[in-house]
Backbone bond lengths (Angstrom), bond angles and torsions (degrees), N, CA, C in turn:
res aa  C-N    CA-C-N  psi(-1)  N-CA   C-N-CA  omega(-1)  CA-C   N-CA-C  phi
1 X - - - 1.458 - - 1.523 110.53 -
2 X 1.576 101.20 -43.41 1.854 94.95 -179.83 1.335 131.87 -64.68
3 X 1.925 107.88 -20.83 1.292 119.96 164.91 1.357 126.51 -83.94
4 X 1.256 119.32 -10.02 1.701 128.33 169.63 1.303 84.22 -63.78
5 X 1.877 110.07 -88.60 1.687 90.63 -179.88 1.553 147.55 30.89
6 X 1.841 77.34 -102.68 1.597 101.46 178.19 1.148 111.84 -57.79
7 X 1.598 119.55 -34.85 1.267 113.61 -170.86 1.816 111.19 -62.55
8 X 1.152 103.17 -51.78 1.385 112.94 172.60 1.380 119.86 -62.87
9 X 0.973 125.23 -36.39 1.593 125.01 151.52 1.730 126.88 -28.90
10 X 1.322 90.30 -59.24 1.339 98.96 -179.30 1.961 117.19 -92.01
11 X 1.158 90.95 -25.78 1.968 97.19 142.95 1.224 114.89 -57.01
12 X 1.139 128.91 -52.55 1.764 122.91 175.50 1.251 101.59 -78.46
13 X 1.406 150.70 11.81 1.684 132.95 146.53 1.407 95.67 -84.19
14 X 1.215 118.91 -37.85 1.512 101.70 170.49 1.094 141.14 -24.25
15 X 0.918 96.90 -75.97 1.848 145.58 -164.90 1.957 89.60 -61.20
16 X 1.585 98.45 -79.59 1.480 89.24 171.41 1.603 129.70 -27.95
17 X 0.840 119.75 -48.81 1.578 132.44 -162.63 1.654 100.27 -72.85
18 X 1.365 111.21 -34.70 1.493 109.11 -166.05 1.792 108.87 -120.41
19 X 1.723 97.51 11.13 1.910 103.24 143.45 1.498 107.18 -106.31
20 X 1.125 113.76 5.21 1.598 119.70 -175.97 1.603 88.82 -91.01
21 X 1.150 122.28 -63.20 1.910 130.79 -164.19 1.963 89.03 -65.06
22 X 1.214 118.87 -49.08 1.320 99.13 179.19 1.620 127.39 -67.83
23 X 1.208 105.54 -27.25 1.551 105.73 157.76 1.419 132.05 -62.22
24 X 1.513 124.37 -41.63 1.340 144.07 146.88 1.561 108.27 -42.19
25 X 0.998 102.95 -41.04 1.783 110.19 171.87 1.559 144.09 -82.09
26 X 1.578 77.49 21.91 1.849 113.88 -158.49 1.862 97.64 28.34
27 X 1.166 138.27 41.50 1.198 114.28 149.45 1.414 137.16 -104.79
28 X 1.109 91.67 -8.40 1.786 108.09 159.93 1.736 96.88 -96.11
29 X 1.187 133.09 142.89 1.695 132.06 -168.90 1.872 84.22 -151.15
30 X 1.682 86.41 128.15 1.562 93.16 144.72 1.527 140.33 -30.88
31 X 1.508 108.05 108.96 1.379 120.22 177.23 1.352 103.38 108.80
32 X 1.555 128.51 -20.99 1.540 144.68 172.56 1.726 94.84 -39.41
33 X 1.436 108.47 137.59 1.616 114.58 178.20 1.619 92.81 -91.22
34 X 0.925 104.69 163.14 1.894 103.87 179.87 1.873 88.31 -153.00
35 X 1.324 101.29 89.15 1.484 105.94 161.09 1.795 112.08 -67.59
36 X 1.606 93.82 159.75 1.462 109.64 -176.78 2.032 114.47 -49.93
37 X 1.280 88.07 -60.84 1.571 127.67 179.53 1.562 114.18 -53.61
38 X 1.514 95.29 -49.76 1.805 77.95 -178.57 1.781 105.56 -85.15
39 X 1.412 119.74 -23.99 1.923 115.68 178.61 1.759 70.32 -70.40
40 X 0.861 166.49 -112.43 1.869 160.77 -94.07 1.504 79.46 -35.31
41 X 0.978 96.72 -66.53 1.983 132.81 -139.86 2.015 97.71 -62.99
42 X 1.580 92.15 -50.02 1.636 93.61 178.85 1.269 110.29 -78.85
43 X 1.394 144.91 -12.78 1.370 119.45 -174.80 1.777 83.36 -130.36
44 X 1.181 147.38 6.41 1.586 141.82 142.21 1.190 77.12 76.39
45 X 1.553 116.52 87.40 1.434 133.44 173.72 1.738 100.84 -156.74
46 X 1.462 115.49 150.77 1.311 100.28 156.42 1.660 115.56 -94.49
47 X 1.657 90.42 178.68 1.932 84.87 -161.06 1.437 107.71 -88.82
48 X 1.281 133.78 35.25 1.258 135.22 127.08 1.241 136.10 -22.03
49 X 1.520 104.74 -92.43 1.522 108.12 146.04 1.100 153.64 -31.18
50 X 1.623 111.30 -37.76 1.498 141.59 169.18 1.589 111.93 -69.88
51 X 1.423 107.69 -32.94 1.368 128.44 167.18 1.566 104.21 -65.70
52 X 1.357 119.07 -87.38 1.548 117.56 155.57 1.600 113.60 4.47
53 X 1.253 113.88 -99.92 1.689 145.78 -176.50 1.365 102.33 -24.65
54 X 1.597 105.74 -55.25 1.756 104.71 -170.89 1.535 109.24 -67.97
55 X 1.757 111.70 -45.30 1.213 105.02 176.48 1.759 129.15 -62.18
56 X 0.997 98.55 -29.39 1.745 105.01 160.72 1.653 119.28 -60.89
57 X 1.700 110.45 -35.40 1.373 93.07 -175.16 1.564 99.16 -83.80
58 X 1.558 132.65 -18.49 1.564 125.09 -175.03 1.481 89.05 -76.07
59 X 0.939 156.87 -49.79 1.045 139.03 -179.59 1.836 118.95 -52.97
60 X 1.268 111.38 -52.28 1.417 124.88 174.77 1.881 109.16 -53.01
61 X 1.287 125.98 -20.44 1.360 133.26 175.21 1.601 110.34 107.84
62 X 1.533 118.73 -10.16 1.816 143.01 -160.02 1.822 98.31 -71.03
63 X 1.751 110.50 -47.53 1.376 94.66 -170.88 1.644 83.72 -145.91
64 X 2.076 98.63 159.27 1.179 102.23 162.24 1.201 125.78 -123.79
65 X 1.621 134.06 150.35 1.418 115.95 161.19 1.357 140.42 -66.94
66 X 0.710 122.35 153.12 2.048 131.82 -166.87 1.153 100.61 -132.00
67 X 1.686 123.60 118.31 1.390 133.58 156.17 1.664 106.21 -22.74
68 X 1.082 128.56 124.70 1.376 132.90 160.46 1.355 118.31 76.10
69 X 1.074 93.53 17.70 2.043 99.94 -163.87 1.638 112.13 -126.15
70 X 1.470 92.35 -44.67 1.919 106.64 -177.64 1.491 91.87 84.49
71 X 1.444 104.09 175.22 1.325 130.79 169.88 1.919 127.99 -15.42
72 X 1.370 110.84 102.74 1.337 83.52 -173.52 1.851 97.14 -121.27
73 X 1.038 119.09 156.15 1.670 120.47 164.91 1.349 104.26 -34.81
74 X 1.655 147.77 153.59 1.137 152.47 145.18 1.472 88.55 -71.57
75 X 1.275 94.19 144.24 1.607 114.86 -177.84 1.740 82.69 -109.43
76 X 1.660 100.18 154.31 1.521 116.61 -169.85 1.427 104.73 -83.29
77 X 1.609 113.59 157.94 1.164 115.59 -175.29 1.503 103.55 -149.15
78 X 1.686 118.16 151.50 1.405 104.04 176.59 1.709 126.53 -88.47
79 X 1.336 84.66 0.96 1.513 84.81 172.24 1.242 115.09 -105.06
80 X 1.062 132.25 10.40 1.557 133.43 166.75 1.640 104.64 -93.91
81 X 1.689 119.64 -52.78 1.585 118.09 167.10 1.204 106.72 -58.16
82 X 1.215 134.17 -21.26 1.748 95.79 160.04 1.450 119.67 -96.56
83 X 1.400 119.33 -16.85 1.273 108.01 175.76 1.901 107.75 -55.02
84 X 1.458 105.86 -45.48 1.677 119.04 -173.08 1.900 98.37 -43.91
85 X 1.465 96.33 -66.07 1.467 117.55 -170.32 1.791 101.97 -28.86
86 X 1.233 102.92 -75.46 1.601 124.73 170.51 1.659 112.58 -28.55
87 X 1.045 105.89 -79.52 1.318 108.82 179.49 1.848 119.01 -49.85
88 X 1.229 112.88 -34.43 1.398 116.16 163.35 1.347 139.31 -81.34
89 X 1.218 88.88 -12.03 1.692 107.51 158.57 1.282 133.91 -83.20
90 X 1.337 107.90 -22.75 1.045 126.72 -173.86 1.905 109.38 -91.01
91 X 1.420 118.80 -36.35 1.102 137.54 164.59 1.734 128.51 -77.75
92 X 1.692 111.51 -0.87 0.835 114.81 -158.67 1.914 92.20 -117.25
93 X 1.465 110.90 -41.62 0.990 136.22 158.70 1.637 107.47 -32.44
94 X 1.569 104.81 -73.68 1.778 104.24 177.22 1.527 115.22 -60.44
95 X 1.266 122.01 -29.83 1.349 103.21 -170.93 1.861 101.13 -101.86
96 X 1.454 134.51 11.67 1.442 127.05 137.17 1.501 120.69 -78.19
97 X 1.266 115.92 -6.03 1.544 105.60 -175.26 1.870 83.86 -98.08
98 X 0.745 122.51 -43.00 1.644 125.75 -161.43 1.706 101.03 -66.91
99 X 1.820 109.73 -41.59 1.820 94.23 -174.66 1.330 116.01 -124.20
100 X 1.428 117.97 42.48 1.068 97.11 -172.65 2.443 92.85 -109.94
101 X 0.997 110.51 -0.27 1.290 106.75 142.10 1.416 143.72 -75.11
102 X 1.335 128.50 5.82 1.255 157.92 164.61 1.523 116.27 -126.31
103 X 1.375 122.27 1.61 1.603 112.42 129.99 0.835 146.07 -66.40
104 X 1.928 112.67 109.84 1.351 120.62 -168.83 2.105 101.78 -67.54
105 X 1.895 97.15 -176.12 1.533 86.16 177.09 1.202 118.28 -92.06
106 X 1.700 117.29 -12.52 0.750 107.21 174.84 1.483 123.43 -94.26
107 X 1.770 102.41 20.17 1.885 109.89 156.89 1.666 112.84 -85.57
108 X 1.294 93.02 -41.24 1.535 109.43 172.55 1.741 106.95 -35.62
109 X 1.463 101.33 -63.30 1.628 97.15 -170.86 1.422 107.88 -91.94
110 X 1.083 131.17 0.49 1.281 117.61 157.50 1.456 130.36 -68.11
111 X 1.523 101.17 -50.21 1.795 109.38 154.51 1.477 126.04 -70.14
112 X 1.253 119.14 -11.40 1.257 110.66 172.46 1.979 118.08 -73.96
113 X 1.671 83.19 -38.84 1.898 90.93 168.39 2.032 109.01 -70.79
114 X 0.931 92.28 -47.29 1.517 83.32 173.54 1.945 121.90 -61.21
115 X 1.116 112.28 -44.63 1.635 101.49 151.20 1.381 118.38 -40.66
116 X 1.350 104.20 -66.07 1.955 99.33 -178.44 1.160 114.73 -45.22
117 X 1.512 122.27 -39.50 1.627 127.04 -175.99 1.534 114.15 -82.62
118 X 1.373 127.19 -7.67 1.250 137.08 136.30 1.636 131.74 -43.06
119 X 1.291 75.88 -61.48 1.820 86.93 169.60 1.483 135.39 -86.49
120 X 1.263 87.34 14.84 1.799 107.10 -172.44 1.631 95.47 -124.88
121 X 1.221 123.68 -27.48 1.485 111.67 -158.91 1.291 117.84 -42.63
122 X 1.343 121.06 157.13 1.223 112.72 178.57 1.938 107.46 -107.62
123 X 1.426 117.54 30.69 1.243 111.92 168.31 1.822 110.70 173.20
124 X 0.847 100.29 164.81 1.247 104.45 -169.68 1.768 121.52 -50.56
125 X 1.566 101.85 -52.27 1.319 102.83 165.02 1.209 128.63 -60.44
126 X 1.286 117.77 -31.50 1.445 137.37 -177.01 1.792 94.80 -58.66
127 X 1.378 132.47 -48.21 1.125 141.89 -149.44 1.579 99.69 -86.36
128 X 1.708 98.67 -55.16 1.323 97.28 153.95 1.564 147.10 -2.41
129 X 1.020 88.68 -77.96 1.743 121.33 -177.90 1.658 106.29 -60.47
130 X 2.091 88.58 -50.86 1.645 68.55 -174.00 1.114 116.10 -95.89
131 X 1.053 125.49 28.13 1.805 117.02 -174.65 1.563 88.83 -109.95
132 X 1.552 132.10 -33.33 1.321 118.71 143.91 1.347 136.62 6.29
133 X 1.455 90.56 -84.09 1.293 113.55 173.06 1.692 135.03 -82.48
134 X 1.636 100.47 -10.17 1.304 104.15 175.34 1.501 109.59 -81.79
135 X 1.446 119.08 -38.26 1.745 124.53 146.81 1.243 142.82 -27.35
136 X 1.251 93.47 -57.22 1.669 111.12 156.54 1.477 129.21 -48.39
137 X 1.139 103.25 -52.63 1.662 114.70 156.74 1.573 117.43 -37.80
138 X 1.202 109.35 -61.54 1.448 135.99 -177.21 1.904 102.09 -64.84
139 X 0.564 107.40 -36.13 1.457 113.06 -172.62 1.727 135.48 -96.55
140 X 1.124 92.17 -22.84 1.048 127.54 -165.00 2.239 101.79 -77.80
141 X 1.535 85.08 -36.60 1.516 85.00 -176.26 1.595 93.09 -115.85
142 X 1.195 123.80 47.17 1.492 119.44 146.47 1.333 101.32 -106.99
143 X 1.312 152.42 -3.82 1.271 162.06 166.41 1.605 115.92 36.88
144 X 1.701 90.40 47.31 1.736 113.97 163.02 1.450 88.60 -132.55
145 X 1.654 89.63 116.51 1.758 114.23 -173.97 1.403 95.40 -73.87
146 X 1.542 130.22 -36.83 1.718 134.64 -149.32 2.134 81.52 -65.04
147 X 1.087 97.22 -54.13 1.256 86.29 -158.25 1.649 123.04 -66.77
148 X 1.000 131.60 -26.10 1.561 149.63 157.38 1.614 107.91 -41.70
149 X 1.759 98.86 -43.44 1.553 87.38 179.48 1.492 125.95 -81.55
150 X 1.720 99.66 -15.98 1.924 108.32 -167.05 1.507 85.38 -88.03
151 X 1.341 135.03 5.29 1.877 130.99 -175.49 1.516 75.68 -103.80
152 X 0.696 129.75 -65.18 1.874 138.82 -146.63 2.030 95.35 -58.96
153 X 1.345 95.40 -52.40 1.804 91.47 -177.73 1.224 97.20 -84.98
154 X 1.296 153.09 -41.88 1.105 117.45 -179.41 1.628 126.54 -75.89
155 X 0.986 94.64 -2.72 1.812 99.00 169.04 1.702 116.10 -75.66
156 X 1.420 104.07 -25.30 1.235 119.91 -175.88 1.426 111.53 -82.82
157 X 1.372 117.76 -3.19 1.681 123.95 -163.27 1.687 70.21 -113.09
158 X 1.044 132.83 -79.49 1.318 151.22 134.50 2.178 93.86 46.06
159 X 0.752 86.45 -58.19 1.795 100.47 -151.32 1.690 107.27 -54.38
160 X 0.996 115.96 -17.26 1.639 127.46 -174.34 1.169 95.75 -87.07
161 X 1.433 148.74 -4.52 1.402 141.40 -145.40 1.892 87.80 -135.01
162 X 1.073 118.47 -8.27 1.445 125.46 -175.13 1.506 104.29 -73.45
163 X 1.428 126.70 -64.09 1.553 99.97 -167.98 1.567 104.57 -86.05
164 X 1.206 140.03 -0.44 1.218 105.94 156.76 1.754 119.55 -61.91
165 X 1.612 95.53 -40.81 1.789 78.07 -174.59 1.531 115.66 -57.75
166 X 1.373 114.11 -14.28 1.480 111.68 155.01 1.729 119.07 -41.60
167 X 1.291 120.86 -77.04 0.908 145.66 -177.27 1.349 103.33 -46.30
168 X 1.683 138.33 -17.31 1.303 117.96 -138.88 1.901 81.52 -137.98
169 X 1.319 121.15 -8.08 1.245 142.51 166.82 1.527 119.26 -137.49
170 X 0.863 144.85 80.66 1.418 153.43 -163.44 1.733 118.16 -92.93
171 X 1.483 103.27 -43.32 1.331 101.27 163.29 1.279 136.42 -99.26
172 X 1.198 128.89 128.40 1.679 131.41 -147.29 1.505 95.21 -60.54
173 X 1.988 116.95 -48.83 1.403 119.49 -176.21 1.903 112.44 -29.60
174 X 1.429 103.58 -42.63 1.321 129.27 -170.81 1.574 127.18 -70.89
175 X 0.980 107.57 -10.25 1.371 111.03 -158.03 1.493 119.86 -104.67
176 X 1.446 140.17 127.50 1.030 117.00 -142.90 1.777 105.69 -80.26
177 X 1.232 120.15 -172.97 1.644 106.53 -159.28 1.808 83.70 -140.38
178 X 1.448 127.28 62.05 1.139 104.26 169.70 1.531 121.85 -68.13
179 X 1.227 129.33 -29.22 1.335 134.56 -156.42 1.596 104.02 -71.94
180 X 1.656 120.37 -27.48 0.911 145.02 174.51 1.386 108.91 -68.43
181 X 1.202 119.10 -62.55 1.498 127.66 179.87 1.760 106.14 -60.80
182 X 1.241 109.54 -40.20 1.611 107.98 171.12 1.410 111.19 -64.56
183 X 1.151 136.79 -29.26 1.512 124.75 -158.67 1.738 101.71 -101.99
184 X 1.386 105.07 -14.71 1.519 99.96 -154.43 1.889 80.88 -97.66
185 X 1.137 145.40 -19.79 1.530 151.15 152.80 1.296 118.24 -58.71
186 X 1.399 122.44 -45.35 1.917 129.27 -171.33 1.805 75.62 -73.90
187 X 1.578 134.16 -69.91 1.013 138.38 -153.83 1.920 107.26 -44.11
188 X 1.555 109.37 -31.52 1.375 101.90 -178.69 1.497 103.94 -104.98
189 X 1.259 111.55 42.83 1.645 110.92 -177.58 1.644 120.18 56.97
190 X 1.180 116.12 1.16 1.537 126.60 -176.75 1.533 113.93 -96.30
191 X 1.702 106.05 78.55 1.668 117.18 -161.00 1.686 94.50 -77.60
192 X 1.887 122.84 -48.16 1.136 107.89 -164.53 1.875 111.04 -62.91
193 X 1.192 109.48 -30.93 1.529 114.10 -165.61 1.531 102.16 -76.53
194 X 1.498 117.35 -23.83 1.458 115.07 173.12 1.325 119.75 -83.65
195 X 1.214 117.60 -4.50 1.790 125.44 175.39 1.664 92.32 -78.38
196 X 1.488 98.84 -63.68 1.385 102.03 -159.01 1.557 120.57 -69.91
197 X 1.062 127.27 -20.38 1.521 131.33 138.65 1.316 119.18 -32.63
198 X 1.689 100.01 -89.48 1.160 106.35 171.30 1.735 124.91 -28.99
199 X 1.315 108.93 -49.70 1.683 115.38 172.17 1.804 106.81 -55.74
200 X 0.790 141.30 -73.25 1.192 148.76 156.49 1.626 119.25 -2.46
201 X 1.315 105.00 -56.83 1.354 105.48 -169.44 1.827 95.14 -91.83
202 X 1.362 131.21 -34.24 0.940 132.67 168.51 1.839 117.13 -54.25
203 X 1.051 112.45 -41.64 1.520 109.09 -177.97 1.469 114.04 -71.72
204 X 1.431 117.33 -43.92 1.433 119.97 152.04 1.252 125.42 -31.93
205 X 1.606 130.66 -39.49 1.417 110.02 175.94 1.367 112.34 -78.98
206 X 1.672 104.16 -27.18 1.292 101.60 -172.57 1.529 125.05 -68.80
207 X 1.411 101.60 -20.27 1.628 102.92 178.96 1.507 107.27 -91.30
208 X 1.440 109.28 -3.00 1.681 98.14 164.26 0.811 126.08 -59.77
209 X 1.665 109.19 -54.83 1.692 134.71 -172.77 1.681 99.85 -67.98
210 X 1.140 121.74 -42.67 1.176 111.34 -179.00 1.152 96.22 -57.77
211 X 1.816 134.69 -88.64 0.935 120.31 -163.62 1.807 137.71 -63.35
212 X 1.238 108.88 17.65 1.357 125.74 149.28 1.322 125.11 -49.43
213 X 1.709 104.82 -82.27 1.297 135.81 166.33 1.727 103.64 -59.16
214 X 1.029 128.91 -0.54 1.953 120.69 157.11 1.174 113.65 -82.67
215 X 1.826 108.05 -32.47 1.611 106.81 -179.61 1.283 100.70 -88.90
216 X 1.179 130.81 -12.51 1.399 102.59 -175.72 1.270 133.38 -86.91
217 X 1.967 104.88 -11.16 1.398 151.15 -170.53 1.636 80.36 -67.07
218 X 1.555 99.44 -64.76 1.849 106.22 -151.68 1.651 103.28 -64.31
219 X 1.434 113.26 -42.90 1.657 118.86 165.79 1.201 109.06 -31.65
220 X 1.532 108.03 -81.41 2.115 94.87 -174.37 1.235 106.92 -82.21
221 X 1.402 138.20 47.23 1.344 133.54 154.18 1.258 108.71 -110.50
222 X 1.299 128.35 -7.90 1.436 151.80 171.96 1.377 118.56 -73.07
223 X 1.590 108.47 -35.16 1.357 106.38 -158.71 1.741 99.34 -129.87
């Protein structure tokens, strides 16, 4: 019995990870119903797990339940991307002032290529992954775990908001490069001027997407 469990346990990290890549993959889309039966059917699982998976992402903020409906994508909202925005700024802020004196160089250039590959990605998941890991870097040597994890879940609530910023920046030439602008400032010891850069180019996307999702609010409130 304890290994069914586990087994299913770790079937539902599965499962998560690869309705997470399909959302990143705009093929799961906000407001999308995601019955038990047909994910069974698409990832050849029983709905145990699938049961599992969904309840982890309603909990995680990713999907909600609907009387009579089951599981649906959270459809995006602008008052949740800025609440997200906020809170990660604010956490992202403490742990560059805290490690960027215990960045070695060869953290330096490891995150500095991973910014570029941020700003180059060619897709949402792709961006995903590496801004993952370009965090991790960053975080990793402030060596307060609490905070790595409240960046880590909210990036994960986070993930539905990814291909629009596709959509809302399309060409890499275009796109703003904070992660870049942060590393190439911590790198010359200049933490306050690299927040505030970094803040700068960061609030800009965010008031895009916000104001995206305002017109689109006011669109079907129109009609």
């Amino acid at each position: 019995m304890k290994n069914e469990t586990t087994q299913i346990e770790n079937t539902a990290t599965v499962l998560i990870r690869k309705i997470r890549d399909a959302i990143l993959d705009d093929v799961f889309k906000p407001g999308d119903w995601l019955p038990e039966m047909d994910l069974a059917k698409r990832f050849e699982v029983s709905r145990s797990p699938i049961r599992e998976a969904l309840q982890a992402l309603e909990k995680e903020g990713t999907v909600i339940s609907e009387p009579y409906k089951g599981a649906v994508i959270k459809p995006l909202s602008p008052e949740e991307a800025l609440d997200i925005a906020e809170l990660r700024l604010a956490i992202i802020t403490l742990a560059a002032k805290a490690a960027y004196r215990h960045l070695s160089p060869a953290d330096f250039d490891l995150a500095q290529g991973l910014a570029k590959q941020i700003t180059r990605s060619n897709g949402a998941k792709e961006q995903f992954e590496y801004n993952r890991r370009f965090w991790e870097i960053i975080f990793q040597e402030t060596r307060r775990p609490i905070r790595w994890e409240v960046l880590r879940r909210l990036d994960d609530r986070m993930a539905r908001y990814y291909p629009l910023f596709y959509k809302l920046f399309p060409d890499p030439a275009k796109r703003p490069r904070q992660q870049e602008v942060l590393i190439q400032f911590l790198r010359k010891d200049e933490v306050d001027e690299a927040v505030r850069a970094f803040k700068k180019l960061y609030l800009e996307v965010v008031h895009r997407i916000i104001d995206h999702l305002e017109s689109e609010e006011s669109a079907k409130a129109a009609h």
